[in-house]
C-alpha positions in Angstrom: 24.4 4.6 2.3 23.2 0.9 3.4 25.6 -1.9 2.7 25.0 -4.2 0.5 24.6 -7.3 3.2 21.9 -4.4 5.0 19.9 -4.3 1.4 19.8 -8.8 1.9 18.6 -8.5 5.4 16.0 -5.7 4.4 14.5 -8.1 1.8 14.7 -11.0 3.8 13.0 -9.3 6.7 10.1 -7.8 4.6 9.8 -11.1 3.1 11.2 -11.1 -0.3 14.2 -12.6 0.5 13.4 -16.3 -0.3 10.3 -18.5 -0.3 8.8 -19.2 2.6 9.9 -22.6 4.5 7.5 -25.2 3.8 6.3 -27.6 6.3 7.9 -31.2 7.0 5.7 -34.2 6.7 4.5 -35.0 10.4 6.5 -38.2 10.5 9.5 -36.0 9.7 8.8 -34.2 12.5 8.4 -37.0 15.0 11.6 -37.1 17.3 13.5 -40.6 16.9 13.4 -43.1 19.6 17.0 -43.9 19.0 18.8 -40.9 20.3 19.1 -37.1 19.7 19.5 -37.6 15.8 18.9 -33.7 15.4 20.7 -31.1 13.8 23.0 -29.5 15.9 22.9 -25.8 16.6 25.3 -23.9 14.1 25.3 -20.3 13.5 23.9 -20.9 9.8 21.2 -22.7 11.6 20.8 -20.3 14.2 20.0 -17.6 10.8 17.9 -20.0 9.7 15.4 -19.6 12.9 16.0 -15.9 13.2 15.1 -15.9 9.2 11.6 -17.6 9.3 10.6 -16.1 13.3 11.3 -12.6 11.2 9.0 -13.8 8.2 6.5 -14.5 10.8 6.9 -11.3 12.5 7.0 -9.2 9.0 4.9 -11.3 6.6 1.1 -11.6 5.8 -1.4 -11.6 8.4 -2.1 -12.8 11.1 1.5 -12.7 12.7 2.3 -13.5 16.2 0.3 -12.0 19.3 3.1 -10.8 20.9 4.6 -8.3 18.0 0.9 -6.7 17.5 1.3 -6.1 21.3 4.9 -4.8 21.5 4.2 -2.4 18.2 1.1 -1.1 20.4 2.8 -0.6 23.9 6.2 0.7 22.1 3.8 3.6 20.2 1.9 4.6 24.0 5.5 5.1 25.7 6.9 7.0 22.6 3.6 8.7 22.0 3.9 9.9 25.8 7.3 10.5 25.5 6.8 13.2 22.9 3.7 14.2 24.1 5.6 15.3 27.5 9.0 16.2 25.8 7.6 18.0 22.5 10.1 15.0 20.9 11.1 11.8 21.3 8.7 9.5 19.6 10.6 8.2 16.4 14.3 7.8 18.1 12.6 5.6 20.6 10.1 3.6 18.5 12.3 3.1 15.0 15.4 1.3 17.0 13.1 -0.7 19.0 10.3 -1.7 16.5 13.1 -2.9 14.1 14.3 -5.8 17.0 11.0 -7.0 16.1 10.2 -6.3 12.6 12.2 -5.4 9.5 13.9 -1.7 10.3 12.2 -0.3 6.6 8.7 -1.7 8.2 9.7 0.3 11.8 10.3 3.9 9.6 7.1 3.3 7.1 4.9 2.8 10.8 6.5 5.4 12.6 5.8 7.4 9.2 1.9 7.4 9.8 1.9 7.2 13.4 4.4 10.5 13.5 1.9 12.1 11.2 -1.3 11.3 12.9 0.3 11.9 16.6 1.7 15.1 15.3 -1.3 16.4 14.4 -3.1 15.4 17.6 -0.7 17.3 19.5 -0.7 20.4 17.5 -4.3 20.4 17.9 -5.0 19.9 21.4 -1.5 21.7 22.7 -3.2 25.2 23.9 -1.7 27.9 23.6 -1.0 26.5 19.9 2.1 27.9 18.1 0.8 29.8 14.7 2.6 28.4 11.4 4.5 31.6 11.0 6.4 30.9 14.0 8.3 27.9 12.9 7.6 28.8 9.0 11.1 29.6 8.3 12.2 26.1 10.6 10.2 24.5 8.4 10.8 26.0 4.3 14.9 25.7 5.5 14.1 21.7 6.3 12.5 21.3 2.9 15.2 23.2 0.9 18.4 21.2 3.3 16.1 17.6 2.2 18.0 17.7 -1.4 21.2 17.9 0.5 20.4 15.0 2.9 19.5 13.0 0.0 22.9 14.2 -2.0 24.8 13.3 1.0 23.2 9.8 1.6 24.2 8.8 -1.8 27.5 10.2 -2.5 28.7 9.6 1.5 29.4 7.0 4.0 25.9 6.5 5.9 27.5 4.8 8.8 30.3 8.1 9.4 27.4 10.6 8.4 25.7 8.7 11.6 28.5 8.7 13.8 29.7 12.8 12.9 26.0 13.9 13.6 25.8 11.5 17.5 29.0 13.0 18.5 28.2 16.6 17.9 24.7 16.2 19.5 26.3 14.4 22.4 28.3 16.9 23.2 26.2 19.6 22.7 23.6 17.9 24.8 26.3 16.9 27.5 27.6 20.8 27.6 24.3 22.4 27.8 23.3 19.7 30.5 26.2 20.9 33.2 26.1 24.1 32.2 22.6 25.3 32.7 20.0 25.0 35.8 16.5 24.1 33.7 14.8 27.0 35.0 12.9 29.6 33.2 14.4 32.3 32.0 14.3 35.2 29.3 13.6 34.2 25.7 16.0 34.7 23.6 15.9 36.9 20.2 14.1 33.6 17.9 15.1 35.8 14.5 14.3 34.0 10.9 18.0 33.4 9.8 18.9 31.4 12.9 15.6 29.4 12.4 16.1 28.8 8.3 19.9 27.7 9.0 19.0 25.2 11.9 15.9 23.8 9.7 18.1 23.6 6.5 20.6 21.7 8.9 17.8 19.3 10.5 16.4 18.9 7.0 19.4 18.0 5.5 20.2 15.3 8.6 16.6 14.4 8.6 16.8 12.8 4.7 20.4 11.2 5.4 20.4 9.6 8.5 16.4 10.4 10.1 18.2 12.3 13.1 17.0 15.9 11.7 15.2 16.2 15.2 17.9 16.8 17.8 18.8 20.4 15.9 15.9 21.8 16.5 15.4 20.5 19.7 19.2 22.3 21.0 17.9 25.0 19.2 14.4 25.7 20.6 15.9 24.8 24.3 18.5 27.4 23.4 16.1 30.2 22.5 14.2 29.4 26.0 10.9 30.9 27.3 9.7 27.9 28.8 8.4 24.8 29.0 4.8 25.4 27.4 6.5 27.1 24.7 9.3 25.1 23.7 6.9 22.0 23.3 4.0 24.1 21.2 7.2 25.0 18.9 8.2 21.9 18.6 4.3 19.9 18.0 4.3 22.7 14.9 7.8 22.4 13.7 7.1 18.0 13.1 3.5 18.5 12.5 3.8 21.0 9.4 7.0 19.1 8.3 5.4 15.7 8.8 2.3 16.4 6.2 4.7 17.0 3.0 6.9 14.0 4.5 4.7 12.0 4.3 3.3 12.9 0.7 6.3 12.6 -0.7 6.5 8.9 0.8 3.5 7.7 -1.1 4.7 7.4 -4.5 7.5 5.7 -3.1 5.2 2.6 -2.2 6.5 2.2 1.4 3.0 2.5 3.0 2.0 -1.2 2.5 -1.5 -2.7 3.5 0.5 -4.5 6.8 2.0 -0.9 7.7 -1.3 0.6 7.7 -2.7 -2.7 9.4 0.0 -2.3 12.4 -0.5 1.5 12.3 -4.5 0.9 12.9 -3.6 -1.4 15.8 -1.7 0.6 17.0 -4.1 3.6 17.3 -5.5 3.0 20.8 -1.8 3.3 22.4 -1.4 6.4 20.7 -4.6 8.0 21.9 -3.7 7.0 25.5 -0.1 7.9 25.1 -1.5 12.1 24.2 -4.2 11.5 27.3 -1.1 10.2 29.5 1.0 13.1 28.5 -1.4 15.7 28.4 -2.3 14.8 32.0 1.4 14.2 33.5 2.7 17.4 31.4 1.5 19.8 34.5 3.6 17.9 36.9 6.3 18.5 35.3 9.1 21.3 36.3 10.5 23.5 33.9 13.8 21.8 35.7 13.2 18.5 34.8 11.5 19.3 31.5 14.9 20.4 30.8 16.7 17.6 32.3 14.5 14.9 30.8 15.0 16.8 27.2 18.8 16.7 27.0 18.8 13.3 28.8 16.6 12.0 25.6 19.3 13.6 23.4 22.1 12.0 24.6 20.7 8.7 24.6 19.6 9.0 21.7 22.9 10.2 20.5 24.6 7.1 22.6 22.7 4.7 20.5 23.1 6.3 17.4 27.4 6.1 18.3 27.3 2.8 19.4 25.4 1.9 16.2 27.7 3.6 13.6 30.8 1.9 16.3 29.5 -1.5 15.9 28.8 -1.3 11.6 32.7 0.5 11.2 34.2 -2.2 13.7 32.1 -5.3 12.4 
């Protein structure tokens, strides 16, 4: 569950945390002729910058250039990312978009993107998985989402965090030096295996938004290729993306500047399915594999080091 000193940076960051700094007199500004009569640097002060270069950043338009850009060309590499890996674009984008933005701003953008990019890849991926291939994936997510939300309130976000990084790590990091990346027989994909893994990634995906890495392990596990593993996957987080993102509307976190940085940032996610579409056939079924459990234990890395950092700090 966020801390309370997380809830004050939230509001401060999505600008409700204070009024907005107004603007000295230009003679207050002027630098005296006598000597550096200026404040010095203290940390307080140092918050004080970080506080109103955030408010920029998160605020009304327009905002700086440079975070319209970086939200753009952070949505084309985790757009072709997933496009290539079948997953990938919302560990990469959330954690990175929040350096610039508020981190409830990051999730409500990657929220529309990961809807609309979802269902570009479902559509164009050919052969396209049917629904009743990843049905029971996807009704076992939605009944393990009550649990996830049960769990965020009654347990310790931060250890939730760190319990689920170090079981994917190691997962990841066994299957990575155990196995050779190459095709081999698909194994028996039965609807109890599938409804237990999607309860499990459900229930993750509503605590701590890690509910990806399950299914990924688990589609990897089953086999049968590279093709197939990603057309799984595009139908697993397209078909779970549409009532995810329903049931975030009533909760107001789709503001008129999320949908304003989503709409900019269309174009980079156009070119990041064109990118991947066209690098996809390059692509061994070795380092397909490679590159997917790589992502994973990165992912589960900075997910560690995170939960480390909020337990030691």
């Amino acid at each position: 569950m966020p801390s309370h000193k997380g809830g004050r940076v939230g509001e401060t960051l999505s600008g409700h945390g204070g009024r907005s700094p107004h603007r000295a007199p230009a003679s207050a500004q002027a630098e005296p002729t006598g000597g550096d009569h200026s404040t010095p640097p203290t940390p307080h002060n140092d918050k004080i910058e970080t506080r109103r270069w955030a408010k920029r950043a998160e605020g009304p338009y327009p905002r700086p250039m440079q975070v319209t850009i970086a939200l753009a060309l952070l949505t084309l590499v985790g757009t072709g990312i997933e496009a290539v890996l079948g997953f990938g674009f919302a560990v990469m984008f959330v954690p990175a978009a929040a350096l610039i933005v508020a981190p409830r701003h990051a999730v409500a953008v990657s929220l529309v993107l990961g809807t609309i990019m979802g269902a570009g890849l479902y559509i164009e991926q050919r052969p396209r998985a049917p629904l009743r291939s990843v049905a029971p994936l996807v009704i076992g997510a939605l009944i393990g989402t009550p649990l996830g939300i049960l769990s965020l309130l009654r347990l310790d976000e931060t250890w939730l965090r760190l319990a689920v990084a170090i079981s994917v790590l190691t997962t990841a990091v066994i299957t990575l030096l155990g196995g050779s990346g190459h095709t081999r027989p698909t194994r028996p994909d039965r609807a109890l295996p599938q409804a237990t893994v999607g309860f499990i990634g459900g229930a993750i995906r509503a605590a701590i938004s890690m509910g990806g890495p399950p299914v990924v392990l688990y589609q990897h596990y089953v086999g049968g290729g590279a093709e197939r593993i990603r057309a799984r996957l595009y139908a697993y987080f397209f078909w779970l993306g549409i009532p995810a993102t329903l049931l975030a509307i009533p909760a107001g976190v789709f503001t008129l500047e999320v949908l304003r940085d989503a709409a900019v940032a269309l174009p980079g996610l156009a070119l990041g399915i064109v990118g991947g579409r066209l690098l996809r056939p390059h692509l061994s079924e070795h380092w397909f594999w490679r590159l997917s459990m790589a992502m994973l234990v990165a992912t589960s890395v900075l997910a560690a080091y995170g939960a480390a950092r909020s337990l030691l700090s």
